[in-house]
C-alpha angles and dihedrals in degrees: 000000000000113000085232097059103037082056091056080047095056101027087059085043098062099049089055088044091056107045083047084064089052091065134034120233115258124238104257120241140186108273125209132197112277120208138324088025110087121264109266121210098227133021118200115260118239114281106277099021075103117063121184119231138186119357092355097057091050082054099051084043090050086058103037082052092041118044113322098064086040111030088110074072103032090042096023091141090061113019086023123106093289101058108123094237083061091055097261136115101267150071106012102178138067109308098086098045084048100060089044091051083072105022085063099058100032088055091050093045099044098032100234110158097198099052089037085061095046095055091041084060091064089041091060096041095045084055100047094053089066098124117212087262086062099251132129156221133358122343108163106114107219137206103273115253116189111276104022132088104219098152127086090031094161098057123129091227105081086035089069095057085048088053088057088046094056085036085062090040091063101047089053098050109001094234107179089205081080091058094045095049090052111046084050088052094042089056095050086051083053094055095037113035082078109062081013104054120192089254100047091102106034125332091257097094100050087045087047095041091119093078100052095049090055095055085053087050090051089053091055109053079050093058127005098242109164104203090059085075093047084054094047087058094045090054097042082059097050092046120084127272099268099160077045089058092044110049105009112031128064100240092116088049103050143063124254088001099131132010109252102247098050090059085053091044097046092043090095097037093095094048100051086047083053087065083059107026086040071201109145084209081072100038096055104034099092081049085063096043082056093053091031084053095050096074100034137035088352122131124195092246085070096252129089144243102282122148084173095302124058125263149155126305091269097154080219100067122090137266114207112220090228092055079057096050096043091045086056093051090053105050087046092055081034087059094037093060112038107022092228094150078212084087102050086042095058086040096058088044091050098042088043101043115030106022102062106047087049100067119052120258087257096046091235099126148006149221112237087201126029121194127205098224105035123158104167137027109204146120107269134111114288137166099277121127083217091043083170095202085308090289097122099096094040123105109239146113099268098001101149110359123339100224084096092049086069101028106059091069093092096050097091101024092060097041085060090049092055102041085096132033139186113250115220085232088069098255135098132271131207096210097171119009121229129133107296151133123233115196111181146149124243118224098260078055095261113156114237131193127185117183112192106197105185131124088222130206095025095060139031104227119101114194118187121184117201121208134183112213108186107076085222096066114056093163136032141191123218144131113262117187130195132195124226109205122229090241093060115083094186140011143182128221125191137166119208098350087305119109112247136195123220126202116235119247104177133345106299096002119097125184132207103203101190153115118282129223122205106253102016116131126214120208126202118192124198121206101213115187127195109253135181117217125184127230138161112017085350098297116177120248114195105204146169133192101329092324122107116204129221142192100277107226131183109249130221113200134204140185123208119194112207132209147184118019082347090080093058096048102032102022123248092295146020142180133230113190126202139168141192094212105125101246101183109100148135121231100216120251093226103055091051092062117112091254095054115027087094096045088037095057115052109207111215116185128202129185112285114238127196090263105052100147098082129084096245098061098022085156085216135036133168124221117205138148129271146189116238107233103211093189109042099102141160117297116190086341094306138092100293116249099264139161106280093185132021138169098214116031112227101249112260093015098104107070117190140325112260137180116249136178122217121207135193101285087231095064095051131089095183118026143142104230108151088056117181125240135239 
């Protein structure tokens, strides 16, 4: 770092650190849409008022302790010292704010000192680069070096990953230096974007302009400013026509029409506008894409066919882990705002499907594409358009491409924040189920603790234990609301042993206005039957509660060291993974019917343990009958393209009937989960 540069660092520093002393943070607090944006149903509760248990705290520690709490080591050359936005010579683009994005709220959440000070490092720096125009961060285009991305370092795009950062910042501690900054940053936009437009650097940003239209949302509904709603129509307008793409163009239709991310990333563009517009063409746009995306380019886990360009549902494409993490993000704004319980439903899919089989059990390396059905990792050629020297499927640190190193931080961190809302009526809100602990306040200052003791979603039973922490309140009164998942076709509700009604408040969404007492339990039951869906070329997808199950096969695991120019471009290490389970087999037509699929597929249940998601202690498996499929082989090292559905069965081509087990997708490496049929 030049000494010129490290004193403007610290110069501009300490006149932020010093009017912070001046004033004393403020207790955050949810914050709801003021008018003229419409009334939302939920706001999202302060940093650490959510506390991860069970299996899905041993998830969130497996990452603080993998990449996520130690990537400044593992990616040093990128996220290290040097990094631009830092204040060094390196990496000016998105990576580092990425990382960031997920290692905030992760450190608040979890309490971990080390990885909270790391992260405040970027904070203070991201802080002190606000020019007096009100703009930020590192603008100095460099020579390009292999592996950084030092050029277009102006651009609005990365800026809009370091607002979400100082967004989460807020809500943990309430520092006002985030509002100010942003109020100053968010007046030098309006006078810009015009002559300036989202895409005058690369096209990123106008693809991505979601996310900076919510931050100026969020600002908003902070201060009243009213030219924050004239730039967020000025950025809705730069951004690209995300409701068009979805309800009048052909994007969803057609091949290599949009990179993958950007489709996870718009998906909640027309829905923040709506708060603005109040126009139903933009609220239900991303609700046609959906349907649009089922018979298309849809896969089961929730997500689509994108490596990185779209294309249709082929179990083998591939699915880039970014596409996963920014679709969560999405659906959980997308719930947020709007309370269709659409939304929480594809979000639980998504977080319980896709996201855990694509980052190792140790949470020492990813995949950057996952495929559904995927019967060998390993470095040979496959069917994706960024083939990446055949690296994508691979396990490793920067396999593939390293955006998804950095960007799959924020993955666990914001489920958990998410897992609970704050209802408008002043109550509290389970948007997804898993394993957690809610400690709030209620708005006459009464404590509130909500413990939820489940293994979901390995089980349906959702057990959630009230307490009443200040010795002066034994009882409170307050709305509780409860979502009943799609999936689900009866429940029972009871409240202390006693069976209890709720009324309805919207489809799939149930409330228990009451008084509290200090101790009751309230237990939720989820009838979760066993279904069939159908997907590409009428495969067949065997699925339970939010859960889709896949062939189980035994893994082989192995660990290359690289050397030489490989560790620059791979990382020092990387798996392939490769199994000698047969793979090629038939689900049969007839157990999949309505009258038999219960009685077809046996459910067999084990004790859940904190690390489900691995095939040895999957907590839930189903055992069925299949058909053996001789001639199904490998094409190009992947499942061969095959007929996944026919009327009349070639003679001879059926073999015998075997026994095979079924396990959660998300605990599998190597599966079978779209099956044909015969």
């Amino acid at each position: 770092m030049k000494l010129r540069s490290l004193v403007a660092i610290l110069a501009t520093a300490l006149v932020f650190t010093s009017a912070a002393a001046k004033q004393k943070p403020t207790t955050p607090q949810p914050i709801f849409n003021r008018a003229p944006l419409v009334e939302v149903p939920y706001a999202q509760l302060p940093i650490g008022e959510i506390t991860p248990e069970g299996w899905l705290r041993t998830q969130m520690q497996t990452m603080l302790d993998g990449m996520t709490g130690n990537l400044d080591d593992v990616y040093a050359f990128v996220v290290g010292d040097n990094n631009a936005w830092l204040g060094g010579e390196g990496d000016a683009w998105e990576r580092g704010p990425y990382w960031i994005d997920g290692a905030l709220p992760m450190a608040h959440i979890m309490g971990d000192k080390a990885l909270l000070a790391k992260a405040n490092k970027w904070v203070e720096a991201i802080l002190a680069s606000q020019k007096e125009n009100g703009y930020f961060g590192p603008d100095t285009d460099r020579t390009p070096i292999p592996g950084m991305q030092r050029t277009n370092a102006a651009d609005w795009w990365p800026r809009m990953v370091a607002l979400k950062i100082l967004q989460q910042h807020y809500m943990a501690t309430g520092d006002e230096r985030v509002i100010e900054f942003m109020t100053r940053y968010f007046k030098y936009q309006l006078e810009k974007l015009p002559s300036t437009p989202l895409n005058n650097w690369t096209y990123w940003g106008a693809e991505r302009g979601g996310d900076n239209l919510l931050i100026v949302h969020w600002l908003y509904n902070i201060t009243g400013e009213k030219s924050l709603l004239e730039l967020g129509e000025i950025i809705h307008k730069l951004s690209a026509d995300w409701t068009a793409r979805f309800t009048t163009d052909n994007h969803l239709y057609r091949q290599n029409s949009l990179h993958c991310v950007n489709l996870g990333q718009g998906f909640k563009e027309p829905v923040i506008y709506w708060q603005q517009s109040k126009s139903d063409t933009h609220l239900n746009a991303p609700l046609e894409a959906l349907n649009r995306i089922r018979h298309t380019i849809g896969f089961p886990t929730g997500l689509w066919a994108g490596d990185e360009l779209l294309h249709f549902g082929n179990p083998t494409r591939g699915s880039e882990l970014c596409t996963a993490v920014e679709m969560m993000y999405s659906l959980e704004e997308m719930y947020r705002i709007t309370g269709d319980n659409t939304y929480a439903d594809l979000l639980e899919r998504v977080a319980y499907n896709a996201l855990p089989t694509q980052i190792t059990d140790g949470g020492d390396a990813r995949q950057y594409y996952q495929q559904i059905n995927q019967v060998e990792v390993t470095r040979k050629q496959r069917n994706f358009s960024t083939p990446h020297q055949d690296t994508d499927i691979l396990f490793g640190i920067l396999t593939g491409y390293p955006c998804c190193t950095c960007n799959l931080h924020q993955a666990w961190p914001k489920l958990v924040q998410n897992l609970w809302l704050k209802s408008a009526e002043g109550g509290v809100a389970a948007m997804v189920y898993a394993p957690s602990k809610l400690s709030t306040t209620l708005a006459d200052g009464t404590k509130v603790v909500i413990d939820e003791q489940t293994c979901y979603p390995f089980e349906e039973q959702i057990r959630f234990a009230i307490s009443l922490p200040d010795r002066k309140h034994r009882t409170a009164a307050f709305p509780f609301e409860l979502r009943i998942p799609e999936w689900c076709d009866k429940y029972t509700l009871t409240v202390n042993g006693q069976e209890v009604n709720a009324e309805s408040v919207r489809k799939g969404t149930i409330r228990l206005n009451r008084t509290w007492s200090d101790g009751d339990e309230l237990l939720l039951t989820l009838n979760a039957p066993v279904r069939s869906s159908r997907w590409y070329d009428n495969a067949a997808v065997v699925e339970r509660g939010p859960l889709v199950y896949a062939l189980r096969m035994e893994e082989k695991w192995q660990k290359h060291i690289c050397e030489g120019e490989d560790i620059k471009q791979l990382g020092e290490y990387y798996y392939e993974v490769t199994s000698t389970t047969p793979w090629n087999v038939a689900l049969r037509n007839a157990d999949l019917k309505e009258e038999k699929i219960a009685t077809s597929f046996v459910v067999e249940k084990s004790a859940c343990s904190d690390k489900p998601w691995s095939l040895e202690s999957a907590p839930i498996k189903l055992k069925a009958k299949a058909h053996v499929l001789p001639e199904w082989e490998l094409n190009r090292n992947s499942a061969g393209d095959f007929c996944y559905y026919t009327q009349q069965a070639p003679k001879g081509e059926v073999g015998e009937v075997v026994d095979i087990e079924l396990i959660p997708f998300g605990c599998t490496t190597l599966r079978i989960a779209e099956f044909p049929v015969r």
